[in-house]
C-alpha positions as CSV (number, residue, x, y, z in Angstrom):
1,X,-94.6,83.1,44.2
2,X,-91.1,81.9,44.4
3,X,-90.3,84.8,46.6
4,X,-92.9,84.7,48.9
5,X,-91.7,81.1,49.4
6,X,-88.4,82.1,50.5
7,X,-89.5,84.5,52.4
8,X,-91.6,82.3,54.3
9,X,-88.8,79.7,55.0
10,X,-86.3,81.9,56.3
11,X,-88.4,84.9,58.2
12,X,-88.2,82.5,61.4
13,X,-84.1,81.6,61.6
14,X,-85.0,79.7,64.3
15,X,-87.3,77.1,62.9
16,X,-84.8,77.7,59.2
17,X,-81.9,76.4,60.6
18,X,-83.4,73.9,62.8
19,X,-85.1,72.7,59.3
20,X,-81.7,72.5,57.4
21,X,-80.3,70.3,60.6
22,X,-83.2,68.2,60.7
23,X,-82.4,67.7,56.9
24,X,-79.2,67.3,57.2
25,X,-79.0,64.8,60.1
26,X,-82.0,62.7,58.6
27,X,-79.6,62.6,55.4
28,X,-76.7,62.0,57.9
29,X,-78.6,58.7,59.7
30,X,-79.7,56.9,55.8
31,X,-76.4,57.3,54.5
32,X,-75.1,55.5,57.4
33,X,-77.3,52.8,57.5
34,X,-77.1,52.5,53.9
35,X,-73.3,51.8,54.6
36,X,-74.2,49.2,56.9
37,X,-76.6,47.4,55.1
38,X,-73.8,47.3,52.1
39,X,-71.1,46.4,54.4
40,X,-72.9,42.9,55.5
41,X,-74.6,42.2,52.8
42,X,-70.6,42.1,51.3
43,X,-68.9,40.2,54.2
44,X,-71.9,38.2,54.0
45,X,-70.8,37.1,50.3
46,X,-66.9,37.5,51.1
47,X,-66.9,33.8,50.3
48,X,-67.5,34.6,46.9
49,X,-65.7,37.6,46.4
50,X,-62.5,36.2,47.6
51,X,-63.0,33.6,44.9
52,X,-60.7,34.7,42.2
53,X,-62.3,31.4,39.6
54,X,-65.5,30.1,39.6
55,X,-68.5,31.0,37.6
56,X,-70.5,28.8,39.6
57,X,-70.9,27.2,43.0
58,X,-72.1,24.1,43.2
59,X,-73.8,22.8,46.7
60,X,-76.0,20.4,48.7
61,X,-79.7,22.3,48.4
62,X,-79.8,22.6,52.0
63,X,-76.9,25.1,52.4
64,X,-77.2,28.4,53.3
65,X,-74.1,30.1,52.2
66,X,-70.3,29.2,51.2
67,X,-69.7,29.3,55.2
68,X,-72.7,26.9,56.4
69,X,-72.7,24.1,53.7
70,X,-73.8,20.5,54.3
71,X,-70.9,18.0,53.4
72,X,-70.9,16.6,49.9
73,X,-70.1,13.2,48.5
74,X,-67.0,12.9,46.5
75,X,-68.6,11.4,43.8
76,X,-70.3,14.7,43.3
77,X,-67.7,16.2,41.4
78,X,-67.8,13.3,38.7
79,X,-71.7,14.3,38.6
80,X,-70.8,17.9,37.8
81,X,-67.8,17.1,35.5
82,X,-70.1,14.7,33.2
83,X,-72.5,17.8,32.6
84,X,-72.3,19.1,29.2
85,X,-71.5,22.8,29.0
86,X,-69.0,22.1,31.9
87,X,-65.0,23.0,30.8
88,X,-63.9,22.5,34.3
89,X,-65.0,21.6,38.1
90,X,-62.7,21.3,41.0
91,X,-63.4,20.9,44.5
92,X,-63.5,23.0,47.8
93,X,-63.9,22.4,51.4
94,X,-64.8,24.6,54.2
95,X,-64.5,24.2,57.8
96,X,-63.7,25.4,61.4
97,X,-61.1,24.5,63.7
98,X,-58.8,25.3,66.5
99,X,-54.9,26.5,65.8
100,X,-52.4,26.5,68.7
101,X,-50.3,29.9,68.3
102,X,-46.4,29.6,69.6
103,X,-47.6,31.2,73.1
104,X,-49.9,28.9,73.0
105,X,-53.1,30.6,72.3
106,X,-56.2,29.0,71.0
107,X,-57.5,30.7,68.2
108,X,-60.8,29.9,66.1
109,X,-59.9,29.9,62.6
110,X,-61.4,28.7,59.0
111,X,-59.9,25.9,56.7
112,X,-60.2,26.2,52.7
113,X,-58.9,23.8,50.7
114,X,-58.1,24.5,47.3
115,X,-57.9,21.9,44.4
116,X,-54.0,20.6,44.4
117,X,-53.2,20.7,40.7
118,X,-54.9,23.7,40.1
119,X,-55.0,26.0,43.0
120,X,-58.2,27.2,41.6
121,X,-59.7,29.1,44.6
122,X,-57.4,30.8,46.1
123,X,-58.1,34.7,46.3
124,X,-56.8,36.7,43.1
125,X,-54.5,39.1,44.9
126,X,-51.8,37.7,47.1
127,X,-49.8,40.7,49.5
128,X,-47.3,38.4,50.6
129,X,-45.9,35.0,49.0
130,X,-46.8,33.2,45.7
131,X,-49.7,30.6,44.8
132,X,-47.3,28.5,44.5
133,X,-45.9,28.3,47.8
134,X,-48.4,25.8,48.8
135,X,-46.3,23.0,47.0
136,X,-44.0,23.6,50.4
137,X,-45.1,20.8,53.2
138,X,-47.2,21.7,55.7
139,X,-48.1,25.7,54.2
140,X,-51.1,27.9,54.5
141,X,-51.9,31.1,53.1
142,X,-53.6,33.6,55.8
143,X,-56.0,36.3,54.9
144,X,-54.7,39.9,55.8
145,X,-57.5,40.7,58.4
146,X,-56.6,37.2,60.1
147,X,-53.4,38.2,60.0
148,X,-53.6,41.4,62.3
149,X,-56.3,39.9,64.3
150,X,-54.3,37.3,65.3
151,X,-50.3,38.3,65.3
152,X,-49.5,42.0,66.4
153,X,-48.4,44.0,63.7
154,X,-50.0,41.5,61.1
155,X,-46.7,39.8,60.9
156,X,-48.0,36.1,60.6
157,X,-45.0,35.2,57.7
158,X,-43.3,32.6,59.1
159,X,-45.6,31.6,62.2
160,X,-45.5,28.3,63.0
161,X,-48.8,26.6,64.9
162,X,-50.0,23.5,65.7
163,X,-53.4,22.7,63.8
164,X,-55.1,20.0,65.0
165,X,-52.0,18.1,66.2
166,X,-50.2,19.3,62.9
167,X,-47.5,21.7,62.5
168,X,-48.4,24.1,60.1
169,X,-46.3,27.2,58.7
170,X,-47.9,30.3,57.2
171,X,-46.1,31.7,54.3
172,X,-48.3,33.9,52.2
173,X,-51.1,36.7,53.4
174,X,-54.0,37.1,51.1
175,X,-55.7,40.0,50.3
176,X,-59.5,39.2,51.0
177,X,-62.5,41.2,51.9
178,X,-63.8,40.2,55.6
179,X,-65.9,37.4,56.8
180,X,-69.4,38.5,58.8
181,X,-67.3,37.1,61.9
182,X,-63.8,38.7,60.7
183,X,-62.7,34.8,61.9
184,X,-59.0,34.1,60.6
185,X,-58.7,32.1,57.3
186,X,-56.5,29.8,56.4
187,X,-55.8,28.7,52.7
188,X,-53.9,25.2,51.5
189,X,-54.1,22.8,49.5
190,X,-57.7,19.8,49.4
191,X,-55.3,17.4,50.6
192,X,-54.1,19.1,53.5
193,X,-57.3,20.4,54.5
194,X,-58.5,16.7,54.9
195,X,-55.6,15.9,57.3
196,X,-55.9,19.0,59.0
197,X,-59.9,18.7,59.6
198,X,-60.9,15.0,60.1
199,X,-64.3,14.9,59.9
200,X,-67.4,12.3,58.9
201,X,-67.2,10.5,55.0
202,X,-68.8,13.3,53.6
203,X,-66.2,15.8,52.9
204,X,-66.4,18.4,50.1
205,X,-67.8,21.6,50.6
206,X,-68.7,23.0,47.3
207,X,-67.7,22.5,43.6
208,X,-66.2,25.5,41.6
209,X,-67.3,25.5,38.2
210,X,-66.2,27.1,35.1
C-alpha cells in the first residue's frame, strides 16, 4: 500500500513538485507571520523587558500599557510601600517630549525617570557608560536603537540638546529591545524627569515593586 502511495504522488512530476512548492511556501508564509506576531507582541512589552528590577508594576486601572499610563498621585507610593509582603517600591515616570538636536532638529523622544537613590529601572545591560553616570548634572542614558535613529553612526556619547529649554548631555547608550514606535528613549534620574517634563499634579507613572 505504501508503494502504491508513492507511486501515485510522483507519477505526475508536474502536479509533485508543484505540491512540494505549495508546501513549502504555505510553510514559508506561517513562519513569517509567526515572526511577526512575536516581534510585536515583544516591542509591545519592551517596557518591561528593558526593566532590569521589578517583580511588579503597579498602575492607575485605566492604563493600558507601561507607554499609555494615567498619571498617579505621589502618595501612591506610601500606599504600596505600607503593603505587607512589599520589601521595596520605587517610582517611575513616563512621558513624551520634544529634544532640540545641535543642528537643530526636532526629534520626538521618551522620558523615563528612574528612582534617584536607587537607579532601580534602568535597563540591565549598559553598552556605553555606567549607572552611575547619572549622578553627573544634566545626564541621560539613550537606548541603542535611539541612538542610530537619531545620530549617524549611533554616536550619541557626548551630544548635547536642548530638552524642553534644558540642556541635557547624553553619556551612556543602553542596550534595550525596541519600542512598537522604535521612538528614542531617554533615561535619567525622577528628579530630572520632573524638570525636564512639566506636566499637571499628577506625576508618577508607575511603581516598581519588589
Amino acid at each position: 500500500m505504501l508503494w502504491i502511495a508513492i507511486r501515485m504522488l510522483t507519477g505526475d512530476k508536474q502536479k509533485f513538485f508543484g505540491l512540494l512548492f505549495g508546501i513549502a511556501f504555505s510553510t514559508l508564509l506561517i513562519t513569517q507571520q509567526m515572526t511577526l506576531f512575536v516581534n510585536l507582541v515583544e516591542r509591545g512589552a519592551s517596557g518591561v523587558f528593558n526593566t532590569a528590577n521589578g517583580d511588579i508594576f503597579v498602575m492607575d486601572p485605566v492604563s493600558r500599557s507601561t507607554d499609555i499610563t494615567y498619571p498617579m498621585p505621589s502618595t501612591a507610593l506610601d500606599q504600596v510601600r505600607s503593603i505587607a509582603g512589599v520589601k521595596w517600591a520605587v517610582p517611575q515616570i513616563r512621558a513624551n517630549a520634544a529634544v532640540r538636536t545641535s543642528d537643530g532638529d526636532l526629534e520626538q523622544v521618551a522620558i523615563i525617570g528612574v528612582d534617584d537613590a536607587t537607579l532601580i529601572g534602568l535597563p540591565k545591560h549598559l553598552l556605553i557608560g555606567k549607572k552611575s553616570d547619572l549622578s553627573i548634572p544634566d545626564t541621560v542614558i539613550i537606548d541603542d536603537v535611539g541612538a542610530w535613529r537619531m545620530f549617524a553612526q549611533g554616536d550619541a556619547i557626548g551630544q548635547r540638546l536642548e530638552l524642553n529649554d534644558q540642556r541635557t548631555v547624553i553619556r551612556g547608550m543602553a542596550d534595550t529591545t525596541p519600542s512598537f514606535t522604535s521612538t528614542a528613549v531617554f533615561y535619567t534620574t525622577y528628579s530630572r524627569a520632573l524638570r525636564y517634563v512639566p506636566g499637571t499634579r499628577n506625576r508618577m507613572s508607575l511603581v516598581l515593586v519588589g
